[in-house]
N, C-alpha and C positions, 0 to 999 in steps of 0.2 A: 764298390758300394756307392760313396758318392764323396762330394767335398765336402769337408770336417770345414763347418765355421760355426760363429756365438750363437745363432740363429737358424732356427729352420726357417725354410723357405714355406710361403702361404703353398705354392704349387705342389710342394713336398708332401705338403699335411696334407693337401685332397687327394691325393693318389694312394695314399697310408688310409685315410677314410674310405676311402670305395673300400674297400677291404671286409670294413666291420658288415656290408651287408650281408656277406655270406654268411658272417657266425648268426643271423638270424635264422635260415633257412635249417640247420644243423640243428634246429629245437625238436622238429619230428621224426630224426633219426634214430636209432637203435646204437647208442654210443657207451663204451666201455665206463665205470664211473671214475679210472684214473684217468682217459684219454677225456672226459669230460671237464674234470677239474683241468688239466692242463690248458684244454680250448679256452676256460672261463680266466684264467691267468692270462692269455695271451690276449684276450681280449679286452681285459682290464690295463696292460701294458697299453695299447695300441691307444683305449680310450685317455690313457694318463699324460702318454705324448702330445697328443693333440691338446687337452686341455691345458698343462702345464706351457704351453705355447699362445694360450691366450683364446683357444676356441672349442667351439661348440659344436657335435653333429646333428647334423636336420635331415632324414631321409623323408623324397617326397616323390611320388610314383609319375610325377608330368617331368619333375627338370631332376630326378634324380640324386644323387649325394650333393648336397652343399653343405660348409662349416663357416661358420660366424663369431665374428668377434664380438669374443665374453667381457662385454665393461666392466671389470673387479672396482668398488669402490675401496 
């Protein structure tokens, strides 16, 4: 898998975000409604990593997935 430390790495999290683009394309598909609930759980996972790490997803159709850090006041 990879090295266990306190922190995910910035690099970590964008390759974990490329990810979330395909759960968008799966909107127009014919999906079971338990294999549906489980896509929308695993995507909530995926979204919860990334945030709880301090960022944000930005999908943009010229430079593609970028994530940004969320200033928490």
């Amino acid at each position: 898998m990879g090295i266990i430390s306190d922190k995910t790495e910035r690099k970590a999290l964008l390759e974990i975000a490329k990810a979330l683009r395909f759960f968008q394309s799966l909107e127009f598909l014919c999906i079971s409604a338990g294999d549906s609930v489980r896509i929308a759980h695993a995507e909530h996972i995926i979204r919860d990593v990334i945030a709880n790490n301090g960022y944000g997803v930005r999908f943009t159709g010229k430079r593609g997935t970028r994530i940004n850090k969320i200033n928490i006041r």
